[in-house]
N, C-alpha and C positions, 0 to 999 in steps of 0.2 A: 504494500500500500504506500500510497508516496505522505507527504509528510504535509500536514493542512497549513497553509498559511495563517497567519497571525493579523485577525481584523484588527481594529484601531482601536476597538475598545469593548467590553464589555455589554452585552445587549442588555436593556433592563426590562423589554416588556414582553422577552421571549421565556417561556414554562422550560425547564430543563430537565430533557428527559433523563430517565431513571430505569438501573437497573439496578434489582437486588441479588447478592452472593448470599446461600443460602446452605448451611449442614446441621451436623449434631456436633456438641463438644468435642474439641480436639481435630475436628475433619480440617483445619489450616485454611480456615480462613481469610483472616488476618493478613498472613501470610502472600496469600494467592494475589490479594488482591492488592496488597502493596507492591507484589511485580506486575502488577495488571496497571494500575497507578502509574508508575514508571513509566511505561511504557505509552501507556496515551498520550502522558505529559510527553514525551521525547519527539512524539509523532506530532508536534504543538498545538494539542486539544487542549484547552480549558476543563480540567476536569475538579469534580467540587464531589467532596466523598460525607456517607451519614453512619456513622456507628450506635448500633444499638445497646444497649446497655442493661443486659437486665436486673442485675439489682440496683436496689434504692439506696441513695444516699451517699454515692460520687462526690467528687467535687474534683474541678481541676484547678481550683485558686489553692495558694501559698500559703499557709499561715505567717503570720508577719506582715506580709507585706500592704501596700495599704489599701488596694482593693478589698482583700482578707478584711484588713478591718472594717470597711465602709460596710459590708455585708453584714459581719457580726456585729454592728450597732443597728442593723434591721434593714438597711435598704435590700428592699427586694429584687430591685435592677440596676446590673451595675456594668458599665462599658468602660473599657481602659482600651485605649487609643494611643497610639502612635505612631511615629509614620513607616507606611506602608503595612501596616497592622492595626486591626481592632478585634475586640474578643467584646465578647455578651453574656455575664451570668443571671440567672433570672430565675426566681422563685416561684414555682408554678403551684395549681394542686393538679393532681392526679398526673396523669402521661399525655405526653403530644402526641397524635398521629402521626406517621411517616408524611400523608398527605400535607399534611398544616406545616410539616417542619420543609417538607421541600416548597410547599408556596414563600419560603423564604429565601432561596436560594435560586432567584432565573439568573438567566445569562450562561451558566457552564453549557459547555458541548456535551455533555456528560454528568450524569452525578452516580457513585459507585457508593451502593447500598450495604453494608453488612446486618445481615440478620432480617428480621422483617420479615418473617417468612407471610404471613397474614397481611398485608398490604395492600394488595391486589398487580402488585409491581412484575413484570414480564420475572421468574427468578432465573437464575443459574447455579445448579444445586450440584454442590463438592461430597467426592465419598472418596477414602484414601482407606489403601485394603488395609495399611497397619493398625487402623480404626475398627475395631467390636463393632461399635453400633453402626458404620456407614460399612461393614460387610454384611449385617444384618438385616440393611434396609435394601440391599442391592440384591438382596436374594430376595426379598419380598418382591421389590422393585419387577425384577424377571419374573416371579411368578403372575402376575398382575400381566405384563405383557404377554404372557406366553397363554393363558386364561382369556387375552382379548377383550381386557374390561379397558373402557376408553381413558385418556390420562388425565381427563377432566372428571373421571370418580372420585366419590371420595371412599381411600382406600382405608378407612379406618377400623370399619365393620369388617374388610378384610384382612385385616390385618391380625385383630381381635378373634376372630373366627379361625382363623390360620393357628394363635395363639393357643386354644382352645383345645384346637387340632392334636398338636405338639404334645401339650401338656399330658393327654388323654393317652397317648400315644400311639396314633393315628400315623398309620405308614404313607411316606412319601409318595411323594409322584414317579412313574416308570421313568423319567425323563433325570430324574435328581434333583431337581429345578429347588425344591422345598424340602429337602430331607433332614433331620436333623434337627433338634426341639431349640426354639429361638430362649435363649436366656430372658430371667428374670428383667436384668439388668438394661434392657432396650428394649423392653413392653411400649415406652412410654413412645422413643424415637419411632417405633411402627405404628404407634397410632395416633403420633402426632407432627412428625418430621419427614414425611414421605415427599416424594414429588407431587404436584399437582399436575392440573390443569393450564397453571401459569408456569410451567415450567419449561423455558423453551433453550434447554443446555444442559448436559450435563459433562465436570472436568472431575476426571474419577481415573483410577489404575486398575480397576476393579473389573475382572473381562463379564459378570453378570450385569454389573450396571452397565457396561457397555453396548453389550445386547440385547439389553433391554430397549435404549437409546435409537439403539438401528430400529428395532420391532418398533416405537412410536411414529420412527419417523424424524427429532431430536437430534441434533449435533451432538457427539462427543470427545471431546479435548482431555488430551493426558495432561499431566499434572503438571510438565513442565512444557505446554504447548503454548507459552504463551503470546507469541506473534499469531497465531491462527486462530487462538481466542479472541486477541483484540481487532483482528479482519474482522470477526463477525461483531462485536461490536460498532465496528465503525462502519461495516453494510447497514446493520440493523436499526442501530440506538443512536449512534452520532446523532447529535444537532446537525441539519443540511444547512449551511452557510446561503446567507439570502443576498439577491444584488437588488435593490431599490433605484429604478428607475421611474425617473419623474417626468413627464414629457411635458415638454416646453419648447415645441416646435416656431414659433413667433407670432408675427404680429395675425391680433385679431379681428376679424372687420365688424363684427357688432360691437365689442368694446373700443376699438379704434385704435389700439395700440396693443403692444405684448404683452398678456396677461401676466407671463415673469418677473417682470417690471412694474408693472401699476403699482404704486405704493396700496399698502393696508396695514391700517394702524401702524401708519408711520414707517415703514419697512416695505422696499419689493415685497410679492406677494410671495414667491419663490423661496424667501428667507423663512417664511413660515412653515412651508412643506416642508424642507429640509429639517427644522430643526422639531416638526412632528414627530419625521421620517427615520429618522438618524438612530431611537433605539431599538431599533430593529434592523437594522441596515449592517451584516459585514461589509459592505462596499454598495456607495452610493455613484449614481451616475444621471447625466441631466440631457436626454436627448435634445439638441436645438440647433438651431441653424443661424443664432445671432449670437455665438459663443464671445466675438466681441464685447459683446455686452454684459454680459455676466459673469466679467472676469475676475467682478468685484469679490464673488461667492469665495475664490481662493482665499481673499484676505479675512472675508469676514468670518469663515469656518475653517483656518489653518490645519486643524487637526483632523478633518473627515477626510480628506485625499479624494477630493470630488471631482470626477471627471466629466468633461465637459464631450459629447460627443454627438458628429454629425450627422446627420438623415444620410443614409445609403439612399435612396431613389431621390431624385430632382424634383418628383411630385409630390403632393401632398395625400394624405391618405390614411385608415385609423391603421388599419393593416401595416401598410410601408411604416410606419413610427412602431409600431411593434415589433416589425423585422429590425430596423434600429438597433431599439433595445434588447433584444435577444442577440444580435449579434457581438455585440459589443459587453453584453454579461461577464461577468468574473466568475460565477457560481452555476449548479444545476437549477436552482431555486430564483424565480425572477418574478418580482412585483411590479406591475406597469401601474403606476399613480398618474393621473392625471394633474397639472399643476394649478388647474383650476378649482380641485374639491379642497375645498376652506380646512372641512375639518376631517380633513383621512386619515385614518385610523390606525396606528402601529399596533394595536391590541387585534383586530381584523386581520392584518397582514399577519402574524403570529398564529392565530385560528386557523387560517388557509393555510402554514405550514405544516401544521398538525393534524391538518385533514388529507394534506396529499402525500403526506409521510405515512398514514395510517390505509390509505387509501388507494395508492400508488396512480393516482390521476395525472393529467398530462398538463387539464388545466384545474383550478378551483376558480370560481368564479361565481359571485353573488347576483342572486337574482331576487325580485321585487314586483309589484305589480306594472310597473314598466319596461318588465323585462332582464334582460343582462347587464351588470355595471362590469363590460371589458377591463374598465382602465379602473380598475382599484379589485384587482386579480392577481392570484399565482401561475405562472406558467413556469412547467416543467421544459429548459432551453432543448437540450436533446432530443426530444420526440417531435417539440413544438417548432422548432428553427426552419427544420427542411420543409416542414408542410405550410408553413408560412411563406416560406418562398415562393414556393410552387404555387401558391396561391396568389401572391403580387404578379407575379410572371405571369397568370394568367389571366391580370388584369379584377383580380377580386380585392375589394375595396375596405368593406366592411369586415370587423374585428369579428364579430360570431360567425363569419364564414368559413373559420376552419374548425368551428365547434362539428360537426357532422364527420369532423374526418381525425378527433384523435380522443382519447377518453377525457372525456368532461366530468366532474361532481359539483353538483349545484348546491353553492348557499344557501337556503332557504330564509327571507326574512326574521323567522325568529332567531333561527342560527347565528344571525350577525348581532341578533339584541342580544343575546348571551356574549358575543365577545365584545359587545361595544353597547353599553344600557342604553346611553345617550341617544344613541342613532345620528342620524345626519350625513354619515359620514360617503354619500354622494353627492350632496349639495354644491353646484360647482356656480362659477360666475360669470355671465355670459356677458355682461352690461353694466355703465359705469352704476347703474340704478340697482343692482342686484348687488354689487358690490360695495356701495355705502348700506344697504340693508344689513348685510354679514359684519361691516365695519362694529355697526351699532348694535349688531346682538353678541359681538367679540367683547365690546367695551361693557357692555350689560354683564357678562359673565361673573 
């Protein structure tokens, strides 16, 4: 796998996917996943890790020191900062979700889960044969497959019932699969710690977990495969790096002049997309054909690396500004924003990543009782490039004209009020009148 480039800054309004690493005591955990760690970071992912802790009553502060103390005179939240460092202690009652503790952490390419086997998190479940209890669940594990009960059972009743088996001394299966009465001592791991349904990995030495793995259908990685475990994470799980393209093709004849340019609230209108646009953005780009003019964007946004880039066809068209920007992408992942919707949405653009990663569509694209909104859409560049082409070239115009020719998934109106309450966020400005309207409901806000 080649090695990800390093965006300019940290997304804030992007969810960070999540995998959980899952065993029983002593399967190496820890371990696994601190070379798994390495190695993403090496490949320069942004990766943000969550450790579960089961007993109560941790602490990772110092005694002495004076956070330590700020705490032991009661404050319940206590943050020590310094630079390029801050830490968070905080008194809670009872336990956070995994859910609630990763809505705290967007922006990673990754976040590497320990424990949590109950989450609902995609897992990847470790059994290492010098391990009792993970040779004991990898013989259950086989028997289960080999039985043909699906891996979304819950294997607990069978597990218990196998138990039962055992105990009674109920002879094996002709096959060996189950032979052999399961200890005391890992009742608990068979009818609590098995693979699920959410189980789409398993990294084990163990040749019955292994074959188990082939019989589901499940990858399985030896214990020291760590390059081909983190391919399938970076197939799978990566965060897909987005390119935010803004089109700002030029002058407009019902407004009279170039919508990039019209001041709003005091600023080109264009300074406003961008700096919507920008938490969501590994790499921002601004198709237009008055790049003179908007040379100021360099100065005023130094640190986004915005690139300013030309119309490929001489004519105007929604289409050719879409081949544009698809050509001219950085990423697989490409949002076409129009530069005249006031308030687009990086929370939508985020939604649309999460649905063609989930969904493997070519385009996502929101739709309403007026139909499709093109230009505040994900297109997938690879699928969508050449059939875009091929459609300029033959003279097709309109943006939903290659919807018929690659996999589309539709937004559904409420779907965009879940990732955006407000709504609005196709409202665009055609007129100097339309646009002191949004001035005034900008300043209302």
């Amino acid at each position: 796998m080649t090695k990800a480039s390093k965006p300019w800054k940290r997304r804030t309004a992007v969810a960070s996917p999540a995998v959980a690493f899952v065993g029983r005591h002593n399967s190496g955990k820890t371990t696994l996943i601190e070379r798994v760690i390495g190695e993403m970071t090496a490949r320069g992912f942004d990766v943000g890790s969550v450790k579960h802790h089961s007993h109560a009553g941790f602490d990772i502060d110092i005694p002495g020191k004076d956070s330590y103390r700020h705490r032991a005179a009661g404050a319940t939240d206590t943050v020590i900062a310094a630079p390029g460092q801050v830490a968070r202690i905080s008194t809670i009652e009872g336990e956070m979700e995994c859910s609630e503790i990763l809505e705290t952490m967007p922006g990673h390419d990754i976040v590497v889960v320990e424990g949590y086997r109950k989450s609902g998190l995609p897992t990847i479940e470790i059994m290492r044969a010098a391990n009792a209890a993970d040779a004991a669940v990898a013989q259950a594990f086989l028997q289960a497959a080999r039985n043909e009960a699906p891996l979304g059972t819950d294997f607990i009743q069978m597990a218990r019932a196998k138990m039962h088996a055992d105990r009674a001394g109920g002879a094996g299966s002709a096959n060996g699969a189950d032979s052999g009465a399961v200890p005391e001592a890992h009742a608990d791991d068979l009818a609590h710690k098995m693979p699920t349904g959410a189980t789409v990995a398993v990294v084990t030495d163990i040749p019955d977990a292994q074959e188990a793995a082939r019989i589901y259908g499940i990858p399985a990685f030896g214990i020291d495969d760590i390059a081909p475990l983190c391919d399938f994470l970076e197939v799978e799980y990566v965060r897909r790096r987005i390119t935010v393209a803004i089109q700002a093709g030029g002058e407009s004849k019902r407004m009279g002049r170039s919508k990039a340019t019209v001041p709003f609230a005091g600023r080109p209108l264009i300074c406003r997309l961008v700096e919507r646009l920008s938490p969501v953005a590994d790499y921002l780009l601004i198709t237009t054909n008055e790049a003179e003019n908007l040379g100021f964007l360099k100065d005023e946004f130094p640190h986004r690396e915005i690139r300013l880039v030309p119309d490929v066809y001489d004519f105007r068209g929604a289409l050719p500004g879409i081949y544009s920007a698809l050509k001219a992408a950085e990423s697989e992942y490409v949002a076409i924003v129009a530069c005249d919707m006031v308030c687009a949405s990086p929370a939508l653009v985020a939604r649309e990543a999460a649905v063609m990663a989930a969904t493997r569509a070519d385009v996502v694209v929101p739709v309403n009782k007026h139909g499709f909104e093109p230009f505040h859409a994900l297109y997938r560049r690879s699928t969508c490039l050449p059939v875009v082409e091929a459609a300029v070239e033959a003279g097709e115009q309109r943006a939903q004209g290659i919807f018929s020719k690659v996999n589309v998934c539709e937004l559904s109106q409420a779907e965009v009020l879940q990732a955006e309450p407000m709504g609005g966020c196709f409202i665009n400005v055609n007129t100097p009148e339309e646009l002191k309207m949004m001035e005034k409901a900008f300043a209302e806000e």
